[in-house]
C-alpha positions in Angstrom: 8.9 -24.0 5.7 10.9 -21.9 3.5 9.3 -20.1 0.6 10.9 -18.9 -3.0 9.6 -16.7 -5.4 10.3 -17.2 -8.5 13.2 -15.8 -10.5 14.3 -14.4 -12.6 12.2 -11.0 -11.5 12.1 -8.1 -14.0 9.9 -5.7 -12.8 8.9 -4.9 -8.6 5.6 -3.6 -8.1 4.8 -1.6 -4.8 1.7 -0.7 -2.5 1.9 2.5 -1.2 0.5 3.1 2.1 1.8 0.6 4.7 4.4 -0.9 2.1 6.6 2.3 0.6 5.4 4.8 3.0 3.9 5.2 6.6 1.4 7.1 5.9 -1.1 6.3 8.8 0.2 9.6 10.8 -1.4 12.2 8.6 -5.0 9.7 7.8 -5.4 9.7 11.6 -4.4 14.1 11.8 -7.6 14.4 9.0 -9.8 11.4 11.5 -8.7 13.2 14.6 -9.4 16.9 13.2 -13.3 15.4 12.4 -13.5 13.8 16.3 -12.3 17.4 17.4 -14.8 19.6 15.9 -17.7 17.3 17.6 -15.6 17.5 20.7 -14.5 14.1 21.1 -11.1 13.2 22.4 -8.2 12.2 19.5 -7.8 8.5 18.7 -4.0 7.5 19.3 -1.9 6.3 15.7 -2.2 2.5 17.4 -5.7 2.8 16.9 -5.7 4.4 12.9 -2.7 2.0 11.4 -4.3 -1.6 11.1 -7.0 0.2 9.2 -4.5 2.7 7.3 -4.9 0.8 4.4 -8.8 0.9 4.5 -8.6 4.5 3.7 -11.7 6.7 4.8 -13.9 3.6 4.8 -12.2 1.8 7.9 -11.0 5.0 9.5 -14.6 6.4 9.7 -15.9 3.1 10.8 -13.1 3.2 13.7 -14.0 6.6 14.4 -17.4 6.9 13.9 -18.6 4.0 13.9 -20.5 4.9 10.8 -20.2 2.4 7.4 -21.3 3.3 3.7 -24.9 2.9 3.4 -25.7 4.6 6.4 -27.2 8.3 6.9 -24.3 10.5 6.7 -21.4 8.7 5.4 -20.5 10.0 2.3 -21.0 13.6 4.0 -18.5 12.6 6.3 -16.7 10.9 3.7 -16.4 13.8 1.8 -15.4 16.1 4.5 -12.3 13.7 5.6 -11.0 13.6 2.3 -11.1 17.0 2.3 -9.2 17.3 5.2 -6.7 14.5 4.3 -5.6 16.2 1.0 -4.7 19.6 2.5 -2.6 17.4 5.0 -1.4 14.6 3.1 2.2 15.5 2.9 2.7 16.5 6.7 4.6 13.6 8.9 4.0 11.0 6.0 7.4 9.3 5.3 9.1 6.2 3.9 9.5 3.5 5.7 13.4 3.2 6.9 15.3 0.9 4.7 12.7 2.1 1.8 15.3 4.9 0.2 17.9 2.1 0.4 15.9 -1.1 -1.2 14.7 1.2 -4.3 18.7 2.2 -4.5 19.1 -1.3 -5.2 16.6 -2.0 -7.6 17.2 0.6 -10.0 21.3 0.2 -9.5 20.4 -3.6 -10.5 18.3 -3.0 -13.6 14.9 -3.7 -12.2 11.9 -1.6 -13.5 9.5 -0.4 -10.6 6.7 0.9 -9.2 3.2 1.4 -7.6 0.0 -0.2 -7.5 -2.6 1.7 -5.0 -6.1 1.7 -4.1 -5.3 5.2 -3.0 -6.9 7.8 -5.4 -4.8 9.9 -8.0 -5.5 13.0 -6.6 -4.2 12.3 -3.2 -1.2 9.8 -4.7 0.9 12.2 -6.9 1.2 14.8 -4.7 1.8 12.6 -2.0 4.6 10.8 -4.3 5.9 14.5 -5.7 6.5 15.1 -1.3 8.4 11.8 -1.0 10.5 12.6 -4.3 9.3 8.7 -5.4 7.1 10.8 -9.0 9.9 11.1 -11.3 11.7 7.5 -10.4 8.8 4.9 -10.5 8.3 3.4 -13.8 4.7 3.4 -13.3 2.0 4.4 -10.6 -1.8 2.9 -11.2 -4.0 4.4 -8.1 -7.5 3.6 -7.2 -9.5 5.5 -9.8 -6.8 4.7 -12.9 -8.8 1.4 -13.9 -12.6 0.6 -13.3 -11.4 -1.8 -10.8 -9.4 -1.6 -7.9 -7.5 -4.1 -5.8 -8.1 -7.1 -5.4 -9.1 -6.9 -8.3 -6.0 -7.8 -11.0 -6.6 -4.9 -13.7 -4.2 -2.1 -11.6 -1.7 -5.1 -11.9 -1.7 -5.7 -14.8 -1.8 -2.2 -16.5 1.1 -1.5 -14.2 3.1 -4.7 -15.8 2.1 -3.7 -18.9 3.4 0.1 -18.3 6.7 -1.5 -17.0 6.8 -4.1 -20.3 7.5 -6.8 -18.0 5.0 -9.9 -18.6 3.2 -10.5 -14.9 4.8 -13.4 -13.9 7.9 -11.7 -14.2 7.1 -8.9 -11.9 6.6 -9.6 -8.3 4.1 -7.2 -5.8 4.9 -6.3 -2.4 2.2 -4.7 -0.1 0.6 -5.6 3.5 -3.1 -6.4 2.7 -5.0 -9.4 1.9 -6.5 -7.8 -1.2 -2.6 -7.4 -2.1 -2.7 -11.3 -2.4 -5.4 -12.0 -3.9 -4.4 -9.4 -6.8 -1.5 -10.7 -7.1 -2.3 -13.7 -7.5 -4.9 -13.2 -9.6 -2.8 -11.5 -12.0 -0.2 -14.4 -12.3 2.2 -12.9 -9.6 3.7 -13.9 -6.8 3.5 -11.5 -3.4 5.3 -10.7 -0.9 4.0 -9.5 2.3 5.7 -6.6 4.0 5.1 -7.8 8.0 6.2 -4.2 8.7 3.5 -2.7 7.2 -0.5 -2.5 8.5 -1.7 -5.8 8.0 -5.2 -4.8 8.6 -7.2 -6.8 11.5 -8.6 -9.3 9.3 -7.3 -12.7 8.9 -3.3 -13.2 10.2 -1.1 -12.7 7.6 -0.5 -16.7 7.3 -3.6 -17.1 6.3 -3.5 -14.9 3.1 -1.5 -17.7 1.2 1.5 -15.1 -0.2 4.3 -16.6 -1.1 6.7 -15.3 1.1 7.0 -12.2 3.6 9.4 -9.4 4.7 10.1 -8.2 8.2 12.0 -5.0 6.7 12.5 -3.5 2.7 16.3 -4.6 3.4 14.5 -8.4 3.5 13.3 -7.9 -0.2 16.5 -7.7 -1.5 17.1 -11.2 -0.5 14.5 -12.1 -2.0 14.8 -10.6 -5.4 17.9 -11.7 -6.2 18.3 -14.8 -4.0 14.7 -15.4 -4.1 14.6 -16.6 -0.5 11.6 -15.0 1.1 11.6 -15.6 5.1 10.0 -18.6 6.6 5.5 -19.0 7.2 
């Protein structure tokens, strides 16, 4: 079945990691630095990307096997994050096509930018390395509202930054919790299949209302509004 979304579209709002940017290369350097100083072997990039988008929470579960609550995590929390920010900016890059799709936008008239769970201290300078700072209309990270995805509050400040009502703006990203803040702030999402998808539910399963097998997809979709097929 073939799904639209709804048009017209005024405003595009992004996630970062695993939607704009591959950024899975440089969470698993700060994991794999950790494993190395208690001398255990490095875990390969297959491993780190389906929890990419978990940040420190599913990478320390995968590598340690240790989960908040328990004796030592926020030590070891602490200490990756550490890591991670004075490496944040070292193989990270846009996904291909990414340079190209937000080309388009702007060229077209469309106000974007980026919803995160990512914190602001590790998202502008990551955004500053990828030259994305000065172009997105808006960026709302992790810690800019009380609540994160999923819940719909970093939506909606980010369409109201953009001055584009909700259901005018349309979110991209490659997590459940993508969907159900979308959704719960009145937008319709896109799933970027390219992206880390997690190792939760299948994608299918999410109930987006359409999906992308590469950024050169989206443009269909935004001003053709044909997303690909469930």
């Amino acid at each position: 079945m073939a799904v639209s979304v709804n048009l017209p579209a005024r405003g595009v709002l992004f996630d970062l990691d695993g939607t704009l940017a591959d950024t899975a290369p440089d969470l698993g350097f700060a994991l794999n630095q950790q494993r190395l100083a208690r001398g255990m072997s490095e875990l390969p990039i297959e491993a780190v990307r389906s929890q990419a988008s978990s940040g420190a929470r599913g990478l320390l579960k995968i590598g340690f096997g240790i989960e908040p609550g328990q004796s030592g995590y926020e030590a070891m929390r602490d200490e990756f994050l550490e890591i991670y920010e004075e490496n944040l900016a070292r193989s990270s890059r846009l996904f291909p096509g990414v340079s190209a799709l937000l080309e388009q936008i702007e060229r077209r008239g469309l106000r974007w930018g980026i919803v995160t769970n990512k914190a602001e201290r590790f998202t502008f300078p990551l955004l500053r390395a990828l030259s994305l700072i000065e172009r997105a209309a808006c960026v709302i990270c992790g810690d800019t509202t009380p609540n994160p995805k999923p819940h719909p509050a970093p939506l909606l400040a980010a369409a109201k930054k953009l001055g584009v009502p909700p259901g005018q703006c349309i979110y991209v990203g490659d997590d459940e919790r993508d969907v159900q803040a979308g959704h719960a702030a009145g937008m319709p999402v896109v799933v970027a299949r390219y992206g880390y998808l997690g190792n939760g539910r299948p994608p299918e399963q999410w109930g987006a209302d359409g999906f992308v097998d590469s950024p050169a997809d989206l443009l269909g979709v935004l001003f053709d509004g044909a997303a690909r097929p469930f």
